[in-house]
N, C-alpha and C positions, 0 to 999 in steps of 0.2 A: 434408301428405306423410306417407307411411305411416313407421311406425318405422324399419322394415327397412330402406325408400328411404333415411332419410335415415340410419341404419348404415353400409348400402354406400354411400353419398356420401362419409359421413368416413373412410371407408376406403380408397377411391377418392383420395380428396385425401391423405391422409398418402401413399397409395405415391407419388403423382407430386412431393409434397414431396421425398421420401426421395430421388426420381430426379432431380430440379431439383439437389441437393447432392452428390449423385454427376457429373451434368455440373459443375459447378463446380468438384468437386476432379478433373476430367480428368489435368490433367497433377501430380496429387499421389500419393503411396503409395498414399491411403487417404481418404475422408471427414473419419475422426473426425482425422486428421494434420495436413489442411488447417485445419476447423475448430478444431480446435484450437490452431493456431499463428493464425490468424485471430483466434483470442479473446485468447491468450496476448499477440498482438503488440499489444494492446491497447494496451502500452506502448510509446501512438506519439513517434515521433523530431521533437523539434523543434531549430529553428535554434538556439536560443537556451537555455542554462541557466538554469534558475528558480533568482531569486535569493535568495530562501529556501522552505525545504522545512516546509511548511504541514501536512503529516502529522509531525510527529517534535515531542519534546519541546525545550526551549530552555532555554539557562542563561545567563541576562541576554543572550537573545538570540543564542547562537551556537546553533547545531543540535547536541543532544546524541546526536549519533550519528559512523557511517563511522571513518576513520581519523583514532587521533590526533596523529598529525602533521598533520592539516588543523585537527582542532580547538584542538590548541597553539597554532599561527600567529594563529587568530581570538583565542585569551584573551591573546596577548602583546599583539595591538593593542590589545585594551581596555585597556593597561599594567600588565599582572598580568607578575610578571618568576618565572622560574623558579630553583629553590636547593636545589632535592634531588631523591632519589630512593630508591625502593627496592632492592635489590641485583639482582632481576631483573625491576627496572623495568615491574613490575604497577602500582605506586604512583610516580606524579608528585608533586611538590607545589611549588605557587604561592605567593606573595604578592601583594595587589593591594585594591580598593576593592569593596565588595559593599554596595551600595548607598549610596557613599556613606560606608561605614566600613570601614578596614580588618579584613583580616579572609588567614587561611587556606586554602587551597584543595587536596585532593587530588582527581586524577585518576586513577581506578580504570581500567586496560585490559586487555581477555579479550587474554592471552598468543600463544594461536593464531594469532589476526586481528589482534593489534592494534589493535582499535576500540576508543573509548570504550566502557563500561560502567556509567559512574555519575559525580557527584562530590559530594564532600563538603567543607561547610563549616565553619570553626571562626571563634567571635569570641569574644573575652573575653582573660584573665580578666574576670571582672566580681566586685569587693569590696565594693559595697552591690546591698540589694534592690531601692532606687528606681533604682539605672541600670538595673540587670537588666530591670527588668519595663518601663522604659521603653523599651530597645532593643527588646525583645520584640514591645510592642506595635509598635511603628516597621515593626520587619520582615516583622509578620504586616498589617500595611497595606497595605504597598508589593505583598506577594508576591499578597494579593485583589485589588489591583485587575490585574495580569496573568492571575491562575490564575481567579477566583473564590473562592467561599464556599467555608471550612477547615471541620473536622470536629477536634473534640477528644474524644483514647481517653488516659483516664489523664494522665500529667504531658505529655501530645506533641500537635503538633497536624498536620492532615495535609491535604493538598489534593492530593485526589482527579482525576486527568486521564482524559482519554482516550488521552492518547500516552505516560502516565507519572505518576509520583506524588511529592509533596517531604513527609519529616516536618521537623517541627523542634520539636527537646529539647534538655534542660538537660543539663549536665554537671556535676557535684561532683568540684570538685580534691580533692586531698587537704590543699591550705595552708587550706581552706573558701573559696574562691574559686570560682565558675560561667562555665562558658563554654556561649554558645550554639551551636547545632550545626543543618546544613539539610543535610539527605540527599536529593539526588536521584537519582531512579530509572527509566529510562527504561524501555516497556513494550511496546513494538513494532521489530520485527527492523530492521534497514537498508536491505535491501533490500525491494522494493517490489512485487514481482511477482502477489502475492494480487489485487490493486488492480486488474488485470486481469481480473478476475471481478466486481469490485466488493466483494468482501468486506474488510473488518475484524477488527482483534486479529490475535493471532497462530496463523496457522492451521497448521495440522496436517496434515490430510487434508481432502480435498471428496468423499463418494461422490453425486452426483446421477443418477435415475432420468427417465427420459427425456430425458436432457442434449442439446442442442440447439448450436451453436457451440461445444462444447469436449468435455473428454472425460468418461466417467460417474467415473474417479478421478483425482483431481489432488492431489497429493502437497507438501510445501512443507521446504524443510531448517531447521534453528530459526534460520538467518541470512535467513530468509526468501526464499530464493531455490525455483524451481521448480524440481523432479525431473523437468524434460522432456528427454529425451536427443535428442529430433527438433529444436529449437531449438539452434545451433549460434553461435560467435562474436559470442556475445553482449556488448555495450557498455552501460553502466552510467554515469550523470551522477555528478553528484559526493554526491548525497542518495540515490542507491541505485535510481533510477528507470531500467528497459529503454528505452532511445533505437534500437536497431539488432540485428537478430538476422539469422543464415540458416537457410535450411532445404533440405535436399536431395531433388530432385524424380523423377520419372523420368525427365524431362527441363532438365537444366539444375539450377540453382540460384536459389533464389527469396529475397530479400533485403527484410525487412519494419522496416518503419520507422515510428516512436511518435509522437504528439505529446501534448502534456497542456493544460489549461488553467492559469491563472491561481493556482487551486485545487490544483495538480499531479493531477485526474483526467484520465484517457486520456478523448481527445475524436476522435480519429481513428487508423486504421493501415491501412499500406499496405502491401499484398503486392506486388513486382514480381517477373518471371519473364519475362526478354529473350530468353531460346531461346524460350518460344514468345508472344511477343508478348502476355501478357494481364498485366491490372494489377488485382488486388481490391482498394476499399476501402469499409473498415468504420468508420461516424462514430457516436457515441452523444449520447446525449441522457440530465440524469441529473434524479431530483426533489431535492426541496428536502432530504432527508435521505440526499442522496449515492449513492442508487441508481443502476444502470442503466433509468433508463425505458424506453427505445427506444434500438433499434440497429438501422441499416440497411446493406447490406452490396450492393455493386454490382460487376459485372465489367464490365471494357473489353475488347477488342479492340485488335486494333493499328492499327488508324484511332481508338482515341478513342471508339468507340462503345459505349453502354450495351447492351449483348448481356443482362444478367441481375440479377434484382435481387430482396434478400427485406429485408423488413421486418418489424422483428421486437418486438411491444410489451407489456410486463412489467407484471403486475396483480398485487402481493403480497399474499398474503392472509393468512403468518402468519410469525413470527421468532424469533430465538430471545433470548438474554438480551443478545449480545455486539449484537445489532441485524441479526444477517445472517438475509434472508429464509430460511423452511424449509419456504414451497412456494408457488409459483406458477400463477399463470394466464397462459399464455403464446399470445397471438394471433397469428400468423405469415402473413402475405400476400407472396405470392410473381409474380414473373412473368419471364417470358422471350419473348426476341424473335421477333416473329408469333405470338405466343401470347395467350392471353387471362389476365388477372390471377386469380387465386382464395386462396382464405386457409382456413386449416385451424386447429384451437383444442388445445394440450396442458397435462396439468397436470403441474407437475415437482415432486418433492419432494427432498428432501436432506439428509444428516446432517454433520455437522461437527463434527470434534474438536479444540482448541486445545494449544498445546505445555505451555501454564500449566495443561492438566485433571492 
């Protein structure tokens, strides 16, 4: 086929893509509106709360995140008993067994929100060198087989996360007595809503060029939550994950609902819209490094029937340091009803700013 034929083909195919997404968002403001809460509601709604939250760091197992009054309740049942406080109650502090030893605990909470922030461990005094260094070693055992391989900078040593990071250093009293000390640090917002894009870390801003289901900027607040003002009444599980959103149509009200896996990635969402009988849903498929492989995305009618359907499959070619792709090869096969299937190929690129730049 000559050049040009096959120019105007792909030219040909991207307008009638472009017109396949505009019937889709029929009863929507806007393409990029629907699509975009289409991608956004990625955080689909399930029956059931995940019983722990697989993305976020852990402090012997509680989720170090959300509000800490959820998080209190979980460290009282480990029998950690509470006996102070700071005067404007930024700083908690516990008592209780840390691995096994007593030991000190504060809970550091951001003021505004009242979530956790941190916490910090104290054990000691310690009055010889051979306890010292044997606790030491004890708890940097215990902590690699949950975190993995530490990194030692200077007298500290550090385990490195993806959701977060713990040092642990010495202390010098001033009687010459050492206490040991585990600083954890958690590194990802509470909220969850990036995740519906599939990205990771704490994002900032998305500008994406040719953006395809969402929109070309996507904005995030440093609680991690979305700056989408078209997403309304929005419901939140108890790990910061979107289960229920609405959105307002030109007709009606359209009400999208999450579900996640196992893993707590979005695995389905569902647009419904009862004024005019149509239901979108959008299921993904991810690879073994937590992408979005494929996303398929289908309209009902109000008999149930599949009127429309695009298919959409992600071929990364390059990323950046945090792991989020920064430009695709994006294959797109489309079809509608009485219609004949066709598929059309775009490259998307994208910059990303994190709130830690």
């Amino acid at each position: 086929m000559p050049t040009a034929n096959i120019f105007m083909t792909s030219v040909i195919l991207w307008r009638k893509v472009t017109d396949f997404f505009s019937k889709m968002l029929i009863f929507a403001a806007s393409m990029a509106k629907l699509f975009l809460s289409l991608l956004l509601l990625l955080v689909g709604i399930s029956g059931a709360q995940a019983q722990k939250d697989t993305r976020c760091m852990d402090f012997i197992g509680i989720p170090l995140e959300g509000p800490v009054d959820t998080f209190v309740v979980a460290l009282k049942e480990k029998g950690f008993t509470e006996w102070g406080n700071s005067e404007d109650r930024e700083d908690l502090y516990f008592r209780g067994n840390y691995y096994g030893i007593r030991a000190k605990v504060m809970v550091n909470v951001q003021l505004t929100t009242r979530f956790v922030q941190s916490v910090y461990v104290t054990i000691g005094p310690y009055r010889t060198k051979d306890m010292l260094a044997r606790n030491h070693a004890y708890f940097l055992n215990k902590l690699e087989k949950e975190y993995g391989e530490y990194t030692s900078r200077g007298e500290s040593d550090y385990f490195f996360g993806m959701y977060g990071d713990i040092k642990v250093s010495q202390t010098k009293n001033n009687n010459g007595t050492t206490d040991l000390n585990f600083f954890y640090m958690p590194s990802v917002p509470f909220y969850k809503d990036a995740l519906i894009f599939g990205l990771k870390g704490h994002i900032q801003e998305v500008v994406t060029e040719n953006a395809v289901a969402e929109n070309t900027l996507e904005r995030f607040a440093k609680n991690g939550k979305m700056e989408n003002p078209d997403i309304t009444d929005r419901q939140y599980d108890n790990y910061g994950y979107l289960r229920r959103g609405k959105m307002l149509e030109r007709t009606g009200m359209s009400v999208i609902d999450y579900e996640y896996d196992n893993r707590n990635r979005l695995v389905k969402r569902t647009l419904t819209n009862k004024a005019v009988n149509i239901t979108y849903i959008n299921e993904y498929v991810y690879n073994d490094k937590d992408e979005i492989l494929n996303l398929s995305q289908k309209v009902y009618d109000e008999k149930n029937e599949c009127v429309m359907s695009v298919n959409m499959r992600n071929n990364y070619e390059d990323h950046d340091e945090t792991g989020n792709w920064t430009r695709n090869a994006l294959n797109i096969v489309y079809w509608e009803k009485d219609a004949q299937s066709q598929s059309t190929n775009v490259v998307q690129t994208r910059k990303i700013r994190y709130w830690d730049e």
